[in-house]
C-alpha positions as CSV (number, residue, x, y, z in Angstrom):
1,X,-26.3,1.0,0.3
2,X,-25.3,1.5,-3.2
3,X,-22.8,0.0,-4.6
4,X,-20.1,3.1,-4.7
5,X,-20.9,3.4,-1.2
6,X,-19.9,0.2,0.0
7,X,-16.6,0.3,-2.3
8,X,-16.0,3.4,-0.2
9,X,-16.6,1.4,2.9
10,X,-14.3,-0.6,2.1
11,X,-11.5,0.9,0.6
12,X,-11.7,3.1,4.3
13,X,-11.5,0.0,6.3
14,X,-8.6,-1.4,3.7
15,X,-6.9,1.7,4.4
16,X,-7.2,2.0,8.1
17,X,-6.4,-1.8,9.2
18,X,-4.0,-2.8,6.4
19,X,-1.3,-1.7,8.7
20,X,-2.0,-4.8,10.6
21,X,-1.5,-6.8,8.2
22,X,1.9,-9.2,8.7
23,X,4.1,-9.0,5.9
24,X,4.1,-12.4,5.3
25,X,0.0,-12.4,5.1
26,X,0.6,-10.5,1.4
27,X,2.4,-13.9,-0.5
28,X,-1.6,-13.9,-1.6
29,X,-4.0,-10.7,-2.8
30,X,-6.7,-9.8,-1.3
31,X,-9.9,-11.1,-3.2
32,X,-11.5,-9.0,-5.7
33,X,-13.9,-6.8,-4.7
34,X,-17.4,-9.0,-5.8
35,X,-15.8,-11.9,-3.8
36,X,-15.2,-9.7,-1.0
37,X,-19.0,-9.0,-0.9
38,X,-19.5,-12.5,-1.6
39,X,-17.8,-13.5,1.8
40,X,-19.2,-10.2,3.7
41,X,-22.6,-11.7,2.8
42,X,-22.2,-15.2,3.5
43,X,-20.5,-14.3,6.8
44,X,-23.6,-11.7,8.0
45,X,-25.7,-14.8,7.2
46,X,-23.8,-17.8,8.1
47,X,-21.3,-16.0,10.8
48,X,-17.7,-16.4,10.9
49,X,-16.7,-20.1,10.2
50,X,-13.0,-20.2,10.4
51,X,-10.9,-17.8,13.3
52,X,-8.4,-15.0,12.1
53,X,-4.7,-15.8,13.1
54,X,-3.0,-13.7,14.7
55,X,1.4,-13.7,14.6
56,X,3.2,-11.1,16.7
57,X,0.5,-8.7,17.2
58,X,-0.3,-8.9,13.5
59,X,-3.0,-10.5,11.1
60,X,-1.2,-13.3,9.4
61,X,-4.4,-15.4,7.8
62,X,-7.5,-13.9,7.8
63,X,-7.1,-10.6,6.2
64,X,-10.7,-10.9,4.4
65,X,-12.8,-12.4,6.8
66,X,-11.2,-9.6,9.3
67,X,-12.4,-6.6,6.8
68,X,-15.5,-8.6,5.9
69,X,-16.3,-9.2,9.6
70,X,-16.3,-5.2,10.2
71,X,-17.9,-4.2,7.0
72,X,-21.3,-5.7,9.0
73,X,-19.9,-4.4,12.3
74,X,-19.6,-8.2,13.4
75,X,-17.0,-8.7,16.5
76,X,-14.0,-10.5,14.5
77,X,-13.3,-14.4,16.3
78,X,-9.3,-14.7,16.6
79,X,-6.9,-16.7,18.1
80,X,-2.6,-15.7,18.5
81,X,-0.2,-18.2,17.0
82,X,2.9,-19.7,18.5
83,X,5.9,-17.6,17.9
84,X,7.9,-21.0,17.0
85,X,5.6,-21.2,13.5
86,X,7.0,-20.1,10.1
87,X,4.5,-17.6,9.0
88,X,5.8,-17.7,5.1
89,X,5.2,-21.5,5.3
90,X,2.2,-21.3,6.8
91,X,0.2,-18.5,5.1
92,X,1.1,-20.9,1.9
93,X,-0.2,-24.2,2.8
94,X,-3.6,-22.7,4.7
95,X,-4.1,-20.3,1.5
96,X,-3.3,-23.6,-1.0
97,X,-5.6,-25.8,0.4
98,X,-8.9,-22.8,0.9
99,X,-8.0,-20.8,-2.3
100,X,-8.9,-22.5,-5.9
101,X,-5.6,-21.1,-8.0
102,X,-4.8,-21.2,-11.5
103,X,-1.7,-22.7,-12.8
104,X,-0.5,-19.2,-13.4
105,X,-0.7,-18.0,-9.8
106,X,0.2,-21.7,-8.1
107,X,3.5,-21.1,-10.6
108,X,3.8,-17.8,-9.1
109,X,4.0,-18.8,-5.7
110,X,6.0,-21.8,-6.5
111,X,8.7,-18.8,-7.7
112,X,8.9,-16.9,-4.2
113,X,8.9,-20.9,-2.4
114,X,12.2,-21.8,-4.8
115,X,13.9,-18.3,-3.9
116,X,13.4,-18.8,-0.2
117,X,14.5,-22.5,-0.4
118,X,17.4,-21.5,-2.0
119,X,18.1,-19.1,0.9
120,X,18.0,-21.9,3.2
121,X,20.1,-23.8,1.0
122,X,22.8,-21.0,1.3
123,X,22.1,-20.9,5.4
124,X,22.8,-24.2,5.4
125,X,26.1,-24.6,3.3
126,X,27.6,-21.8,5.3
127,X,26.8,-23.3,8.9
128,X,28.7,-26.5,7.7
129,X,31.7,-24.3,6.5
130,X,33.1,-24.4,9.7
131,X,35.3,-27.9,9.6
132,X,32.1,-29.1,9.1
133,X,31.0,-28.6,13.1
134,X,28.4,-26.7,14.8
135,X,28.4,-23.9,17.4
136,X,28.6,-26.4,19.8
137,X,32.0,-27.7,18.2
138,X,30.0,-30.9,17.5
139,X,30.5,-33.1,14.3
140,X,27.7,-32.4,11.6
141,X,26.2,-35.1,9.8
142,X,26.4,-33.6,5.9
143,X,23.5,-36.1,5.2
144,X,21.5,-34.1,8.3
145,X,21.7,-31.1,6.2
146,X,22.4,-30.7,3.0
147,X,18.5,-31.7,1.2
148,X,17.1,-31.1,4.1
149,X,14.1,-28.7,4.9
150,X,12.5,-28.0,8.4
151,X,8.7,-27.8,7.8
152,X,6.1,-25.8,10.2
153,X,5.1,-29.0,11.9
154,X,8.8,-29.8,12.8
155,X,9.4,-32.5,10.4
156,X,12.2,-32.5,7.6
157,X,11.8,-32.3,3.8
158,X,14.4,-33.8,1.6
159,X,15.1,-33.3,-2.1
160,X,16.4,-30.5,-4.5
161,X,14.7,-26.7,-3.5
162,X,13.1,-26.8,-7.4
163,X,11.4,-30.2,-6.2
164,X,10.3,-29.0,-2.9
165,X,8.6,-25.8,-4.1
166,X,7.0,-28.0,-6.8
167,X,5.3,-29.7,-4.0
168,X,4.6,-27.3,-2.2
169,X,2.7,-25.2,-4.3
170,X,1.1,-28.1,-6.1
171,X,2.6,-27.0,-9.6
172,X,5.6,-28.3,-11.6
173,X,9.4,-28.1,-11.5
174,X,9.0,-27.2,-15.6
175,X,6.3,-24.5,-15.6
176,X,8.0,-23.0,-12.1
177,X,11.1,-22.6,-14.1
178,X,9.0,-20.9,-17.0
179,X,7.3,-18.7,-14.8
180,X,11.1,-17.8,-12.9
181,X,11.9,-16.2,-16.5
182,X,8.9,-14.6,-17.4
183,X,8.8,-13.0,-13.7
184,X,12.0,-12.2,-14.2
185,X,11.8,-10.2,-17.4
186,X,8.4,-8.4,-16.5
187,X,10.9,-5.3,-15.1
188,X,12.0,-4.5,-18.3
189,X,9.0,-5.7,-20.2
190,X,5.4,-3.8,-19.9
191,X,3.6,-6.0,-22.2
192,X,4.8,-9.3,-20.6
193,X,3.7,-7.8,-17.4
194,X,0.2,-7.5,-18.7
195,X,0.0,-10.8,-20.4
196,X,1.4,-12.1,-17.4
197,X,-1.3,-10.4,-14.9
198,X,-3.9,-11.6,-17.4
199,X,-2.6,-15.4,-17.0
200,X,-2.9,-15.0,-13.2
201,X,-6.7,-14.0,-14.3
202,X,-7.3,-16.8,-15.8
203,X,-7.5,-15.6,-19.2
204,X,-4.3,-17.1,-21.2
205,X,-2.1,-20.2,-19.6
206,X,1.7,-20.0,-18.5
207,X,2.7,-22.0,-21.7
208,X,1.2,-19.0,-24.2
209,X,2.9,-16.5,-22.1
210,X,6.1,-18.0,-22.2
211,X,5.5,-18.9,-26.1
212,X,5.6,-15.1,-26.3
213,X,8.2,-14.4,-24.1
214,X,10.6,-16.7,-25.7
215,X,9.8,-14.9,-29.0
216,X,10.5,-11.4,-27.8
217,X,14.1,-12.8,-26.6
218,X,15.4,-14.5,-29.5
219,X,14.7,-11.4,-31.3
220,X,16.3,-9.2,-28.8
221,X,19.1,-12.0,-29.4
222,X,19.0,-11.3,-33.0
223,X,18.9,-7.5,-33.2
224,X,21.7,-7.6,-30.9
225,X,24.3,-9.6,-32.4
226,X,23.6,-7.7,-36.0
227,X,26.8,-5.7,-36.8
228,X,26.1,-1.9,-35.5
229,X,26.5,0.6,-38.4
230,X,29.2,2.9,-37.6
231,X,27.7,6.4,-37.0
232,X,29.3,9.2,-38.1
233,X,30.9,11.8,-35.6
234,X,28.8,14.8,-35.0
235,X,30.0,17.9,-35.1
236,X,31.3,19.0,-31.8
237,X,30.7,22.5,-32.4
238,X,26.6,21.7,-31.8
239,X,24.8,23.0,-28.6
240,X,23.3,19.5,-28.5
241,X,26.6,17.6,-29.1
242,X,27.0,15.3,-25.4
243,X,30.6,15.4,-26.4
244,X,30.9,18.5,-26.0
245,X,28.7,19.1,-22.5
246,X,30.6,16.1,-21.2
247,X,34.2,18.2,-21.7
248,X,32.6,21.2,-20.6
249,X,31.8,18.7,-17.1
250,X,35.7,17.1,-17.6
251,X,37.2,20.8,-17.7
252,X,35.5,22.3,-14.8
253,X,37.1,19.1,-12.8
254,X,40.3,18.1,-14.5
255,X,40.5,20.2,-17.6
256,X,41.8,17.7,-19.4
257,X,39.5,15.9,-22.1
258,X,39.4,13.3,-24.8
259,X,39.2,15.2,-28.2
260,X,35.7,14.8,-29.6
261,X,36.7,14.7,-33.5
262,X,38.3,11.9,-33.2
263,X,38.0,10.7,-30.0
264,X,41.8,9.4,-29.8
265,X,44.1,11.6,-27.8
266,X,44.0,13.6,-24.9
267,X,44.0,17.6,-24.7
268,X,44.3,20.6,-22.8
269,X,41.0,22.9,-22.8
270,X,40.4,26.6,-21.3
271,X,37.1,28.1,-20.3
272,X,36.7,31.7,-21.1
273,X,34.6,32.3,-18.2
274,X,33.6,35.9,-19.3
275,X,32.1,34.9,-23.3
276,X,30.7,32.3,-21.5
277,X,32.7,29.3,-24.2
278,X,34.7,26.2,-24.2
279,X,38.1,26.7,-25.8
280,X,40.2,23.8,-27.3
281,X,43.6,23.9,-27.6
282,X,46.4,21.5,-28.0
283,X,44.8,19.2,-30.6
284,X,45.4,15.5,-31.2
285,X,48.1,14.0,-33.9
286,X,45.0,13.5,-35.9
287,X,45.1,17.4,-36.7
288,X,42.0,18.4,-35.9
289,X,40.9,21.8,-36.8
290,X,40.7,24.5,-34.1
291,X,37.1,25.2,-33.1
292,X,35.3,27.0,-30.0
293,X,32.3,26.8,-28.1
């Protein structure tokens, strides 16, 4: 089988199981293809070594092995997971601990732990609004909950949520925050979006990236504080002019209209329906020549 033919292969299977995919199972990407043939290989040869998991009737670890398992036709080995599990938490720490990340993409994940800690955070401070009592009308320690993190196994984490997603995705409270920004700004940005996807490649750090996004800001900061040269008022009389197709839009609803000349007062205007133009009348104080459209 060539290799066009097995990319077909599996872009088929991709699309026909992805659906089974839990939405939680997509915090990490898929391997590249080559690794995906890498693992195909090793599992025709080997078999399958570690068991798919399976989280309300979808795939929440395992998405590779389960594609790589079919690619050779091999029967997939699974087992279901408790429904009492956090799938976020745990598709994090099993894909940590098997997957060798870069700074880049540990940062990354770091980002989405800190936003859903801070969630928690919020869930929390509004369950103790309440006089400070639970649904049961019992007292609530504040020490119980505020710092306080429920883990997959049961047990509680305490520090600040920047901390916590530190640790949790074995990067640092400093280059999280870096990363926060430059994920942040990638919307608006196309080229920190590429130098960003070619630092989760491996191919520049977090620190160069952020070097270069810190650049790009202060001189957004600079060309925007620079006095704006006054431009000088267009002609209304122009078929271009958004003055005017903006009264044209006013005078259909209100037919009333700020006068474009000057911009100061308002006016009455007529449409002469059968020409087909905007007529002006009642001019500002400004005395602003008649003019039609």
């Amino acid at each position: 089988m060539s290799r066009d033919e097995k990319k077909a292969k599996y872009e088929a299977l991709l699309e026909k199981f992805s659906p089974q995919f839990h939405q939680d199972s997509f915090q990490f990407e898929l391997l590249p293809f080559n690794e995906f043939l890498e693992l195909a290989e090793d599992i025709k040869e080997r078999g399958q070594l570690e068991k798919i998991e399976w989280l309300e009737g979808k795939i929440l670890d395992g998405r590779n092995r389960y594609l790589a398992c079919l690619f050779h036709g091999i029967l997939p080995k699974s087992k279901t997971l408790p429904d009492s599990i956090d799938p976020f938490d745990h598709v994090i720490s099993r894909n940590l601990r098997r997957r060798h990340l870069n700074a880049a993409q540990r940062a990354e994940i770091g980002v989405r732990i800190l936003e859903r800690e801070k969630i928690k955070a919020q869930k929390r401070k509004q369950a103790t609004q309440f006089n400070g009592r639970d649904g049961k009308n019992q007292p609530v320690s504040k020490a119980s909950v505020r710092g306080s993190i429920p883990t997959t196994e049961g047990k509680e984490e305490k520090g600040k949520a920047i901390d916590i997603a530190a640790d949790k995705s074995q990067s640092s409270p400093k280059t999280i925050r870096k990363a926060q920004k430059i994920i942040n700004a990638i919307n608006d940005d196309v080229e920190i979006e590429e130098d960003w996807k070619n630092a989760k490649l491996g191919r520049s750090s977090v620190e160069e990236v952020y070097q270069k996004f810190k650049k790009k800001e202060k001189l957004d900061q600079t060309s925007s504080s620079k006095p704006q040269e006054k431009q000088a008022v267009r002609e209304p009389n122009l078929p271009e002019d958004e003055n005017i197709l903006q009264i044209r839009k006013n005078c259909l609803n209100l037919r009333l209209a700020p006068c474009p000349h000057c911009m100061s007062q308002i006016f009455a205007c007529l449409i002469d329906m059968e020409k087909g133009r905007l007529i002006l009348r009642d001019h500002c104080k400004k005395d602003c020549s008649d003019f039609n459209y």
